[in-house]
MARMI-165306 format. One record per residue (C-alpha): x, y, z; residue number from 1. Coordinates in steps of 0.001 Angstrom, whole numbers. Example, Ala and Ser with C-alpha at 12.3 -4.5 7.8 and 13.67 -1.06 7.14 Angstrom:
<marza u="12300" v="-4500" w="7800" n="1"/>
<marza u="13670" v="-1060" w="7140" n="2"/>
END
This chain:
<marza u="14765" v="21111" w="14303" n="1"/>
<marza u="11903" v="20295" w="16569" n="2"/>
<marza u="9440" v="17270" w="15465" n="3"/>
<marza u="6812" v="19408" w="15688" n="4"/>
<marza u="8384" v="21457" w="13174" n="5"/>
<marza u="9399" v="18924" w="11356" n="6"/>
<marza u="6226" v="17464" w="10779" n="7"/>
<marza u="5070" v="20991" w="9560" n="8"/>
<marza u="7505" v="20710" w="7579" n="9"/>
<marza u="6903" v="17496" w="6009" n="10"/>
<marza u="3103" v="18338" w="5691" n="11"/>
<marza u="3861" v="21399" w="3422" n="12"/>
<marza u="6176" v="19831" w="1062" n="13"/>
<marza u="3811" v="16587" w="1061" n="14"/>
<marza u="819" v="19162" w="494" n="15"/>
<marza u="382" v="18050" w="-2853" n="16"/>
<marza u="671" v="14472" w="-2225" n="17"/>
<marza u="-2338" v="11732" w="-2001" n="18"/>
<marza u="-2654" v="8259" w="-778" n="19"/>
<marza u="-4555" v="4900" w="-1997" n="20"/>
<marza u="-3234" v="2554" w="150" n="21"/>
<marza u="-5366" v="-564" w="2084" n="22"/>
<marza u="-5767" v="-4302" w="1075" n="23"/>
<marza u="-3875" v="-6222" w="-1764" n="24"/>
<marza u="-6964" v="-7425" w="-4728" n="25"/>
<marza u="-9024" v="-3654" w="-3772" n="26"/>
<marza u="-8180" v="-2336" w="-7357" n="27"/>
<marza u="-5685" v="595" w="-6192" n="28"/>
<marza u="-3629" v="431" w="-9216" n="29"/>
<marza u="-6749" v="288" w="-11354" n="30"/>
<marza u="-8363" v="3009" w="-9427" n="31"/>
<marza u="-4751" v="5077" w="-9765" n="32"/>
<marza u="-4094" v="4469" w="-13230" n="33"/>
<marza u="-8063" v="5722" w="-14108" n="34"/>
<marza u="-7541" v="9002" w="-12078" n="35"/>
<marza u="-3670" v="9274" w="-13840" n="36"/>
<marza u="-5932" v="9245" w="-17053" n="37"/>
<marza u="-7932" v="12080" w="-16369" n="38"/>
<marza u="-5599" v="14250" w="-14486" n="39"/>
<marza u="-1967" v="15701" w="-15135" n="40"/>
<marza u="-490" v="13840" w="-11676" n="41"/>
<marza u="2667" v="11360" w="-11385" n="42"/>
<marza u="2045" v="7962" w="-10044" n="43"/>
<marza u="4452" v="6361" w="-7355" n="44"/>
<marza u="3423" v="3037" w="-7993" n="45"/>
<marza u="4797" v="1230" w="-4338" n="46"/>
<marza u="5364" v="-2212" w="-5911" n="47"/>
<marza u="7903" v="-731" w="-8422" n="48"/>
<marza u="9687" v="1426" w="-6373" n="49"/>
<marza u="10020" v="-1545" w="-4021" n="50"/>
<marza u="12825" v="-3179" w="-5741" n="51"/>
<marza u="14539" v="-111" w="-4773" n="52"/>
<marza u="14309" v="-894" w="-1676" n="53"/>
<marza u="16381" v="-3839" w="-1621" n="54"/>
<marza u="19307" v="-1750" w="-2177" n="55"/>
<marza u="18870" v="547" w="533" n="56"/>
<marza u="17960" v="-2055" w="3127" n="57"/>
<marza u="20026" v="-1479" w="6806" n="58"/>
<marza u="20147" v="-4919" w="9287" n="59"/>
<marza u="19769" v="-2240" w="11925" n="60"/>
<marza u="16992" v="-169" w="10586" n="61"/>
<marza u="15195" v="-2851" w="8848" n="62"/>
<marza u="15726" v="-5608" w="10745" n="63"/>
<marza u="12048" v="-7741" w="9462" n="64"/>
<marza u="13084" v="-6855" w="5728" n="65"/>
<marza u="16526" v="-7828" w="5894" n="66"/>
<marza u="15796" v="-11331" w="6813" n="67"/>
<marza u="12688" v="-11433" w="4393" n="68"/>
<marza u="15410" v="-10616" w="1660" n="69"/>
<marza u="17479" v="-13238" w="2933" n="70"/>
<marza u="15325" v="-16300" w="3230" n="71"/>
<marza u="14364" v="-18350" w="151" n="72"/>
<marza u="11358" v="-17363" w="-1443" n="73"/>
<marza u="9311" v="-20627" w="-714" n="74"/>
<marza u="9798" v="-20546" w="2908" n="75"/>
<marza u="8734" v="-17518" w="3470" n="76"/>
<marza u="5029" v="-18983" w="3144" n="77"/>
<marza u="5784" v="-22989" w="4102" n="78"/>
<marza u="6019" v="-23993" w="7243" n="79"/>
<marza u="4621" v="-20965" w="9446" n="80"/>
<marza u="1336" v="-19843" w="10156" n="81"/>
<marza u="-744" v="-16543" w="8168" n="82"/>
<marza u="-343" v="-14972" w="11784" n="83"/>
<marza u="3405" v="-15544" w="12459" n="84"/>
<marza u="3722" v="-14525" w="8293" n="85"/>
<marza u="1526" v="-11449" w="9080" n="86"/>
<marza u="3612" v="-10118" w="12417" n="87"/>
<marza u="7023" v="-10835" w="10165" n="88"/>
<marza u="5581" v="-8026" w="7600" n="89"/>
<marza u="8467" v="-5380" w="7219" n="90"/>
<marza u="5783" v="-2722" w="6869" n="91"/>
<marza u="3868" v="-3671" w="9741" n="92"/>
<marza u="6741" v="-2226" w="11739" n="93"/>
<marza u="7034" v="978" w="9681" n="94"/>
<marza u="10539" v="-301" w="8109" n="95"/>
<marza u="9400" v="607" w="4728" n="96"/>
<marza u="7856" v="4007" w="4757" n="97"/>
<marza u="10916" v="5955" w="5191" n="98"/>
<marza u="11996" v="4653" w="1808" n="99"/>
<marza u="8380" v="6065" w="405" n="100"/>
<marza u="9079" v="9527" w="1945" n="101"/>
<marza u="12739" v="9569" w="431" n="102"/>
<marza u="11101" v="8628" w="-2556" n="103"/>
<marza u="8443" v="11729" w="-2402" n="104"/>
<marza u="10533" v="14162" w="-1161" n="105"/>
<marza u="12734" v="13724" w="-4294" n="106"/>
<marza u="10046" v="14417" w="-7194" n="107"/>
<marza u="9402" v="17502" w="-8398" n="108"/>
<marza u="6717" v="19081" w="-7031" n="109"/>
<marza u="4919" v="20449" w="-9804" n="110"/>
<marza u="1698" v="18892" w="-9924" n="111"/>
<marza u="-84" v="16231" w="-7819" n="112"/>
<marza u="1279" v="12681" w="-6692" n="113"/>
<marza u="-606" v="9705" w="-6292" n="114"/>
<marza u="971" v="7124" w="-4039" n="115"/>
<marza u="-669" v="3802" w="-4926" n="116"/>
<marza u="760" v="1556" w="-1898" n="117"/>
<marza u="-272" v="-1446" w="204" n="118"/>
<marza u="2449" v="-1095" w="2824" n="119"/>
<marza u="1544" v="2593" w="4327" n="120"/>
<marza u="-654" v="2473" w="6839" n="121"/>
<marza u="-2549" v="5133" w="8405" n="122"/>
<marza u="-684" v="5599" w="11528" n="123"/>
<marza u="2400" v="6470" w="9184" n="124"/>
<marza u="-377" v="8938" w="6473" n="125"/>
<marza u="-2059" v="10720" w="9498" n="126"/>
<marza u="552" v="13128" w="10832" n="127"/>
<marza u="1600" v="14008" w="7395" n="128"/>
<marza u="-1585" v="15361" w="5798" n="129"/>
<marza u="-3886" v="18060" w="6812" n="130"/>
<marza u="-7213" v="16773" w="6586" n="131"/>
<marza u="-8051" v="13368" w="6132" n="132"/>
<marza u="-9535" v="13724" w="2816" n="133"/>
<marza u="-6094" v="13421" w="1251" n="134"/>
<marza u="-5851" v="9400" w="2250" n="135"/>
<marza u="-8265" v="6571" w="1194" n="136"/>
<marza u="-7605" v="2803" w="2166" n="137"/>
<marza u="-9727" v="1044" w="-193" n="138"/>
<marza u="-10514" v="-2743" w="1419" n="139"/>
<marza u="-11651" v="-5849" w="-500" n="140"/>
<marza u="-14601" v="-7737" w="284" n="141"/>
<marza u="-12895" v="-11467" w="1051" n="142"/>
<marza u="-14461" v="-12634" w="-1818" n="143"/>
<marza u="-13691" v="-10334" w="-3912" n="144"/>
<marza u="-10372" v="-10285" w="-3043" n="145"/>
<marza u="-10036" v="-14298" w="-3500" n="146"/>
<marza u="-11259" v="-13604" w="-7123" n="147"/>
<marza u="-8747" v="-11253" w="-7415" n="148"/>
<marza u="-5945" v="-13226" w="-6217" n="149"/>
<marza u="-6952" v="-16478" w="-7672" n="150"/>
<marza u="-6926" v="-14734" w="-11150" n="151"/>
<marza u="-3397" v="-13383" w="-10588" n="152"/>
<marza u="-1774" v="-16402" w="-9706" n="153"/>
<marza u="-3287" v="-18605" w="-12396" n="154"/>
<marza u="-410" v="-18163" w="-14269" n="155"/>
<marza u="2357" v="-20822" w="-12910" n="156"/>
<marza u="5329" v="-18909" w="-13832" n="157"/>
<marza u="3730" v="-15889" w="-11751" n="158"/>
<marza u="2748" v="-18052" w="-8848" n="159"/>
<marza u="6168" v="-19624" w="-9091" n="160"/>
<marza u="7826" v="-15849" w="-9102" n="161"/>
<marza u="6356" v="-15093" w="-5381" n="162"/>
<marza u="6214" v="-18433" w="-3869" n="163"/>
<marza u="8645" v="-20544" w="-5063" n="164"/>
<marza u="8773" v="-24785" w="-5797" n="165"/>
<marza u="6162" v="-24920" w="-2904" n="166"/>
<marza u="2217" v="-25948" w="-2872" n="167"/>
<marza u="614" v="-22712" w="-4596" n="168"/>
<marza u="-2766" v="-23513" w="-3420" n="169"/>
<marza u="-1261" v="-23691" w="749" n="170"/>
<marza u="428" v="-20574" w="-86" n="171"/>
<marza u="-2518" v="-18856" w="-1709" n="172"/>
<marza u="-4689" v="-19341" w="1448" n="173"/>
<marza u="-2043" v="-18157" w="3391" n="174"/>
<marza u="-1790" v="-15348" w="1803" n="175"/>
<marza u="-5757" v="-14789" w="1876" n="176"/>
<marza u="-5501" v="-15085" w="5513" n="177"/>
<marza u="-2719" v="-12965" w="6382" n="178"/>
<marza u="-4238" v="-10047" w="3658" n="179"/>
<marza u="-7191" v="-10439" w="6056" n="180"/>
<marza u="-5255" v="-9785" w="9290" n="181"/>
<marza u="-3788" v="-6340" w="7589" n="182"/>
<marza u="-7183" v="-4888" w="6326" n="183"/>
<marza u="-8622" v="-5655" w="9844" n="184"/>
<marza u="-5126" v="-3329" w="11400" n="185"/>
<marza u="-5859" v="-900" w="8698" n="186"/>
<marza u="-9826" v="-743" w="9628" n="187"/>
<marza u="-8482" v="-181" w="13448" n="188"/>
<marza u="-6361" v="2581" w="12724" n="189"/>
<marza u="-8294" v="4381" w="9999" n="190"/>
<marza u="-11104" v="4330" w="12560" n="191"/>
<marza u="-8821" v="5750" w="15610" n="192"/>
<marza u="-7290" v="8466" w="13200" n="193"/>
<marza u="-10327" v="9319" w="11493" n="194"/>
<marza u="-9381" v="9013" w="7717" n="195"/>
<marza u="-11552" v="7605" w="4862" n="196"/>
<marza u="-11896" v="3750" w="4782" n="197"/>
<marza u="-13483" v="2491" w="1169" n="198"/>
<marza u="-15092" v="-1151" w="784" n="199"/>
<marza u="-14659" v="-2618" w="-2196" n="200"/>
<marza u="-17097" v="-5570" w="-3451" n="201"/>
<marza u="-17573" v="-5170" w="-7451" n="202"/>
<marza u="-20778" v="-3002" w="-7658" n="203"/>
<marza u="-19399" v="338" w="-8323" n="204"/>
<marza u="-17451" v="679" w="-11464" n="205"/>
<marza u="-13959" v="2145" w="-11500" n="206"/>
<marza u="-15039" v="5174" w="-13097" n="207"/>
<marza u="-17678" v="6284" w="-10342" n="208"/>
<marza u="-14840" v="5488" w="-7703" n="209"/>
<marza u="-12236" v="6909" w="-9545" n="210"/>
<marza u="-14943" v="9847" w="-9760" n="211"/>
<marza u="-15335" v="9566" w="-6454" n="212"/>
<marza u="-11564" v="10062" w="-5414" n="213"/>
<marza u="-10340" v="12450" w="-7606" n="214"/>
<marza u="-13488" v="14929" w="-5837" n="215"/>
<marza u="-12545" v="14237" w="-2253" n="216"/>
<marza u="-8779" v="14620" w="-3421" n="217"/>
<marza u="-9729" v="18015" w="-5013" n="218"/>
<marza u="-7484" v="17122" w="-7743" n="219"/>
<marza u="-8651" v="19541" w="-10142" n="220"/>
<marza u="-7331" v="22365" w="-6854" n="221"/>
<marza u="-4034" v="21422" w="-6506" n="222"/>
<marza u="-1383" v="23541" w="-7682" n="223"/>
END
């Protein structure tokens, strides 16, 4: 089989597939679970299906995740820089979307999916849909975002859970800065492919953008 034809073929089964991907703190599992409210569609929620993953992590094919797996969870923030963290991101060299099409291409196809995923970009969305309208990368105001963040790693325990023994507060900023450094490679691309970039800031409710989405999906179309 050809790639072209491949890709056809990947577009048609994927025909009743949408995206919210873009910047951690944007609300795309709020936004997903409001439109999974009003609409018969199946979630694939991207931090859940993550753990599975793990299993079917290859040194050769996923060479970035395989040592992210293997190094202790506190030094994966101490002791390096939000840029080195950032160009160390297993998704930022397409080693995890393979695992999301897997994923796809074994659910039923019977009514609409919503993939609700930070790690796709839109280099990896664009060849697979066939018009843009079927992606959105919502992107957090910084601010917004920090409130976001700060508020989800109040909690000790949770804080603890993703960064280990190490100085929460370091590692927060980190992570603020390298968050930053992926919504400004998702801006790039979704600019040089043409798909739908949304900024997020706290004005518009999650019903009018929820609104918003499930329109330019065409939700209510798919069969």
């Amino acid at each position: 089989m050809t790639r072209r034809s491949s890709l056809a073929d990947l577009r048609r089964r994927l025909a009743h597939v949408r995206w919210i991907a873009g910047g951690t703190g944007a609300g795309k599992s709020t936004v997903t679970q409001a439109l999974a409210e009003r609409h018969d569609v199946h979630v694939y929620d991207g931090d859940r299906a993550e753990l599975g993953y793990v299993k079917r992590c290859d040194p050769r094919r996923q060479p970035h995740l395989w040592a992210l797996l293997r190094t202790p969870t506190e030094d994966r923030w101490a002791g390096r820089t939000a840029e080195e963290i950032f160009h160390a991101m297993p998704s930022l060299h397409g080693e995890t979307f393979g695992f999301v099409l897997d994923d796809l291409l074994a659910l039923p196809a019977d009514r609409p999916v919503l993939v609700d995923d930070f790690r796709t970009l839109p280099s990896e969305v664009a060849p697979l849909v066939t018009r843009p309208q079927q992606a959105v990368f919502l992107l957090p105001a910084p601010e917004f975002r920090a409130r976001a963040l700060g508020a989800r790693f109040a909690d000790p325990a949770r804080a603890r859970a993703n960064w280990g023994d190490g100085d929460h507060a370091d590692a927060l900023a980190k992570r603020l800065a390298r968050d930053l450094l992926w919504d400004e490679e998702v801006r790039r691309q979704a600019r040089e492919l043409g798909l739908p970039v949304v900024h997020v800031d706290g004005s518009r409710s999650v019903a009018d953008l929820a609104a918003d989405l499930a329109a330019m999906f065409r939700l209510d179309q798919i069969t």
